[in-house]
ZAMARGU-4260 file (C-alpha; in steps of 0.2 Angstrom, whole numbers, plus 5000, padded with zeros to 4 digits):
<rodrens>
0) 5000/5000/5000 | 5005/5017/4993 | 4995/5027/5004 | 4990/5025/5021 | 4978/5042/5023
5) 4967/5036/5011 | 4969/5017/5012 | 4960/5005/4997 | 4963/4986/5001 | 4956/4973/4989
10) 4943/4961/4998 | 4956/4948/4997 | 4967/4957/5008 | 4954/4962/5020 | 4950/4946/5022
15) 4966/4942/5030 | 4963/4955/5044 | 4954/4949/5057 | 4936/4955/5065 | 4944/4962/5079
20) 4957/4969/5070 | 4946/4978/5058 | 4936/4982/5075 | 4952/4992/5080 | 4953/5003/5066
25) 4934/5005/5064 | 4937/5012/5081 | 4947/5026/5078 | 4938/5029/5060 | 4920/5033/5071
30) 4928/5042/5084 | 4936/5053/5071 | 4918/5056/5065 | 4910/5058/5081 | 4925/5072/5084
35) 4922/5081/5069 | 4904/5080/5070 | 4906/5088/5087 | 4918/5101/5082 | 4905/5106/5068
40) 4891/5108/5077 | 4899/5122/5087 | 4908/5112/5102 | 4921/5125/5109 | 4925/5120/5127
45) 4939/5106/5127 | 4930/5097/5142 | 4913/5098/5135 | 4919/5091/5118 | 4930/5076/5129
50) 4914/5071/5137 | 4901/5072/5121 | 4914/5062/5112 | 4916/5046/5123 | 4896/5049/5127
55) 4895/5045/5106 | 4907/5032/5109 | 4903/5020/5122 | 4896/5004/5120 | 4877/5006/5123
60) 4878/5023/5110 | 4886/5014/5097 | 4874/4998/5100 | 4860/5010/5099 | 4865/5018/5084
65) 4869/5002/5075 | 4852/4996/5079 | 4846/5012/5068 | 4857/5006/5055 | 4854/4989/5052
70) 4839/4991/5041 | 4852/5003/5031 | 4864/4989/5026 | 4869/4979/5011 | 4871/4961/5012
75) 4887/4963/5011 | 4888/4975/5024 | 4878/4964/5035 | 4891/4951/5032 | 4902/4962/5037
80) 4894/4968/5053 | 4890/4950/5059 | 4909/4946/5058 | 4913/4958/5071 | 4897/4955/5081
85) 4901/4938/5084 | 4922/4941/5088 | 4926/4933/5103 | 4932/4947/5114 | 4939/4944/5130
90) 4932/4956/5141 | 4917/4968/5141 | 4918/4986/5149 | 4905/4986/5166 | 4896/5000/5158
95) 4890/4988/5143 | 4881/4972/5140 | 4887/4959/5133 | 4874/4961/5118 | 4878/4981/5117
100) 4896/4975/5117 | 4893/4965/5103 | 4886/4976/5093 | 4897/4990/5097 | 4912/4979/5090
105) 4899/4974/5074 | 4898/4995/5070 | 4918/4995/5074 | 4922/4982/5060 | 4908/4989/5048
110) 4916/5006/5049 | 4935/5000/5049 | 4932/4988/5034 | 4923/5000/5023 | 4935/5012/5025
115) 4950/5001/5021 | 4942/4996/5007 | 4942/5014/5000 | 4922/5016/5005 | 4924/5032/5014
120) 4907/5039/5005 | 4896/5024/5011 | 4904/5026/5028 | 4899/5044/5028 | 4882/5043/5022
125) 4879/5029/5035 | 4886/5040/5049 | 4877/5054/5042 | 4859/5046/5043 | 4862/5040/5061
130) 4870/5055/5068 | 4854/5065/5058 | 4840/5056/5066 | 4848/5057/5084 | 4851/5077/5081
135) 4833/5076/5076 | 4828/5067/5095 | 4835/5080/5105
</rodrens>
């Protein structure tokens, strides 16, 4: 890989990474978002920026949001989705299910494969919609 800003790996070679591996960098990919969201939508204060972010990003908000977004999914998404949801993880944070954890690492690993396959525009459009609709509950 020539470029590792704007990653596009094959589905062979995604294949090869595991679900909690794609977990990991689906991680930093929705947390990035979640940041940028904030930032956009007039977030000044440092402290309350910190706390709105890992409110996004615990467990039982991601969960949430990925219970939004499952009607939302390709198949292949879904494939995708179901790999991480069903990762054997080792430990699950006390402020989480084990089922929010699940799906938590499920949104991790959608996130982190699409956008090493160079999807940046579905990942996007399906943070977009979910982050939308909870703008619009408030």
């Amino acid at each position: 890989m020539e470029n590792y800003f704007e990653p596009k790996m094959d589905k062979l070679a995604l294949n090869e990474i595991t679900a909690l591996g794609l977990a990991h960098m689906g991680d930093c990919v929705f947390e990035i978002l979640v940041r940028t969201w904030l930032c956009a939508h007039g977030g000044s204060k440092v402290k309350d920026l910190h706390r709105a972010t890992v409110a996004h990003v615990s467990a039982p908000a991601q969960a949430a949001r990925m219970d939004r977004m499952l009607p939302l999914l390709t198949e292949e998404e879904m494939a995708i989705y179901r790999r991480g949801r069903n990762a054997h993880v080792h430990a699950v944070p006390k402020g989480a299910s084990p089922q929010q954890y699940s799906k938590a690492t499920g949104l991790e690993c959608l996130f982190g494969a699409l956008y090493l396959l160079g999807r940046r525009k579905r990942v996007n459009e399906l943070f977009v919609l979910t982050m939308e609709e909870e703008s619009h509950a408030l």
